[in-house]
C-alpha positions as CSV (number, residue, x, y, z in Angstrom):
1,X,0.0,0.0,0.0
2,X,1.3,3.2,-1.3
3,X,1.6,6.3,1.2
4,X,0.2,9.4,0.2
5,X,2.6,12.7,0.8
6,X,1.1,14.3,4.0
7,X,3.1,18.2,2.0
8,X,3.6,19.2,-1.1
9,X,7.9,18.7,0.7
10,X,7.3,15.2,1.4
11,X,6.1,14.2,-2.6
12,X,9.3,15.6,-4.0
13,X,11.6,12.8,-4.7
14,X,14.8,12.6,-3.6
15,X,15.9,11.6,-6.9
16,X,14.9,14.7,-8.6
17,X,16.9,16.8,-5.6
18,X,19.9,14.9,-7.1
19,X,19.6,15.0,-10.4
20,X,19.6,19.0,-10.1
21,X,22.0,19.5,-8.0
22,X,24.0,17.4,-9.9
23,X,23.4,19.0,-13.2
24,X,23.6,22.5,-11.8
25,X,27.5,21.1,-10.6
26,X,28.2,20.4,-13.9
27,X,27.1,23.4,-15.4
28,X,29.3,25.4,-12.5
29,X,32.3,23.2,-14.0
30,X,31.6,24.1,-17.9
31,X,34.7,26.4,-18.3
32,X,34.3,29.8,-19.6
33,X,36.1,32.5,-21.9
34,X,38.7,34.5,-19.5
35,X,37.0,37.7,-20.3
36,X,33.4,36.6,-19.0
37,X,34.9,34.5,-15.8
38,X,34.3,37.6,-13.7
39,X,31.0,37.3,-14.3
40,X,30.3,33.3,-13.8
41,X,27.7,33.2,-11.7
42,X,27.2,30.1,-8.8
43,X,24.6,28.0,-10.3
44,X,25.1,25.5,-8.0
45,X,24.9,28.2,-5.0
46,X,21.2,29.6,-6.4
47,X,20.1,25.6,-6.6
48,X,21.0,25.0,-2.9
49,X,19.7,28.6,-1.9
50,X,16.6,27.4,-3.8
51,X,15.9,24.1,-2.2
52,X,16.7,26.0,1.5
53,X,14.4,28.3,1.1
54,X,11.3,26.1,-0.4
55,X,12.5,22.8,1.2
56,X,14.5,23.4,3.9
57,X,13.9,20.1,5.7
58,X,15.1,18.2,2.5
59,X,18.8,19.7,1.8
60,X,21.8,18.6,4.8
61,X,24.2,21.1,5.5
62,X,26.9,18.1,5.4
63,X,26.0,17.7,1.8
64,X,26.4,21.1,1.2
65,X,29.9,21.6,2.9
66,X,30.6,18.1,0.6
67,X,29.4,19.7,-2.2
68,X,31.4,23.3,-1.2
69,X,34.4,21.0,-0.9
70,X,34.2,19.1,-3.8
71,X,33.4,22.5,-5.7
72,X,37.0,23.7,-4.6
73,X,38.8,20.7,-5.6
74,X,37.1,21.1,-9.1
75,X,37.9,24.8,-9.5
76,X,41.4,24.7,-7.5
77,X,40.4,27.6,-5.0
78,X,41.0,27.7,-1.6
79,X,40.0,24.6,0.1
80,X,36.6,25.0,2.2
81,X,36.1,28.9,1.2
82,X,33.6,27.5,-1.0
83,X,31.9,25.2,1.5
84,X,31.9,28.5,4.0
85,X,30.2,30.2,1.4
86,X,27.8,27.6,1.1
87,X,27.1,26.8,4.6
88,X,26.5,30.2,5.7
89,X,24.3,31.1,2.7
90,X,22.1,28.1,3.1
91,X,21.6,28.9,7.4
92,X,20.2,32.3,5.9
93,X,18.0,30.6,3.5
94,X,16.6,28.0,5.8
95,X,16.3,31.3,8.1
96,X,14.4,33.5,6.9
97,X,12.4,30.6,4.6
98,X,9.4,31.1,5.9
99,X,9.4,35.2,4.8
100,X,10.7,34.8,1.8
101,X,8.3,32.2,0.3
102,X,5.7,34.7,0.4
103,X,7.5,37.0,-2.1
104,X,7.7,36.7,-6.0
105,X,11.4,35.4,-7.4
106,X,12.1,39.1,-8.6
107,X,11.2,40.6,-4.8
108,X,13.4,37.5,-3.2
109,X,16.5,39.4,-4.8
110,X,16.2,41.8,-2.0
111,X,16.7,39.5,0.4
112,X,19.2,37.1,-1.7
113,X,21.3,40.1,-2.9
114,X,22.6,41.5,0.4
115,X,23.0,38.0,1.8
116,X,25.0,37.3,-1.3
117,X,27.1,40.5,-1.1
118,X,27.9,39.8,3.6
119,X,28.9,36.6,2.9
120,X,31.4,37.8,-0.2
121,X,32.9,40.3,2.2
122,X,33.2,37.8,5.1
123,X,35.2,36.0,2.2
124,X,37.2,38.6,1.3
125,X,38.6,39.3,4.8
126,X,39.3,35.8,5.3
127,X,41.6,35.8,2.2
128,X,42.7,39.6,2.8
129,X,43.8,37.6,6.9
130,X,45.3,34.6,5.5
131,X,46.7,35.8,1.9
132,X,47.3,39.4,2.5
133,X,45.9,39.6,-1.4
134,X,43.3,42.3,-1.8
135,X,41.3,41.7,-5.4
136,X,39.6,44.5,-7.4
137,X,36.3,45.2,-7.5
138,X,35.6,42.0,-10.1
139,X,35.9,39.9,-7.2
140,X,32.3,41.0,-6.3
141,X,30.6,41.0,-9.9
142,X,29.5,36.8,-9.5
143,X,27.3,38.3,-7.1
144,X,25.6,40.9,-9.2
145,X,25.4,38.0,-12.0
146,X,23.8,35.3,-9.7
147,X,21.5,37.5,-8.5
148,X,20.7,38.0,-11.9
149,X,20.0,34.6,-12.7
150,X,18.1,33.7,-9.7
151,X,14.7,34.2,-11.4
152,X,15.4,32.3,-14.3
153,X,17.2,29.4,-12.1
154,X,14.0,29.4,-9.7
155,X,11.7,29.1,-13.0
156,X,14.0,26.1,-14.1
157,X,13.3,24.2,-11.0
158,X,9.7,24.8,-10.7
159,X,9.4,23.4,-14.0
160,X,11.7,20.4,-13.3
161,X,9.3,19.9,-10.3
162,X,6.0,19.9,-12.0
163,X,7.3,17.9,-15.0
164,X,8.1,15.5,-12.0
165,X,5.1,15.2,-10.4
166,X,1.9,17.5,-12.2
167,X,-0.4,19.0,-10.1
């Protein structure tokens, strides 16, 4: 006898969780020309932001720091800036959740934006404490860019969701 999902959390598949995070990893690991690399924005980072925020119960911050880890062995940065990034960006998703749901995906830039932007500068003087290197302003333009592309990535999933299982 088959259960029936008691929230609309509990019928999404676990399976289709996987499958996008995976593909968003590989998209994060298509290279791009040097003169647009400023600009890459963290598809991965919008996919996890997105399934904190709509289901936070679903995504384990150990698989996020894996996933931050395993993004910095691929991209040969600083081992576990990446998974800091991620970790503290998902604790604000699953954080404030509830009161962002309740806003369009063009209105949840005001909230994703400066969360995006505090947890680059926490970055920043990490490296500026450890490396003593100080990066130009580019260093912050893969936030402007995924902020950019969080509407079109929350589209994306939504679709991928209700191809999955149609209402």
């Amino acid at each position: 006898m088959k259960m029936q999902a008691s929230s609309i959390s509990d019928a999404l598949p676990k399976r289709a969780l996987i499958a996008v995070i995976v593909a968003a990893f590989i998209i994060n690991l298509i290279p791009l020309p040097l003169n647009l690399q400023l600009f890459r924005p963290d598809i991965l980072l919008l996919v996890l932001i997105y399934w904190g925020i709509n289901y936070s119960q679903k995504v384990s911050l150990f698989a996020v720091f894996l996933l931050g880890v395993l993004g910095d062995v691929a991209n040969g940065g600083v081992l576990g800036q990446t998974s800091l990034l991620y970790i503290f960006l998902i604790f604000i998703a699953v954080s404030i959740h509830r009161r962002i749901r309740l806003f369009k995906p063009f209105m949840q830039i005001l909230y994703l934006f400066p969360a995006l932007l505090l947890t680059k500068v926490f970055l920043l003087g990490l490296l500026v404490a450890i490396d003593g290197v100080s990066p130009s302003l580019g260093y912050f333009l893969p936030v402007i860019s995924t902020v950019i592309f969080w509407p079109f990535v929350h589209f994306l999933i939504q679709m991928v969701f209700s191809l999955i299982d149609p209402v």
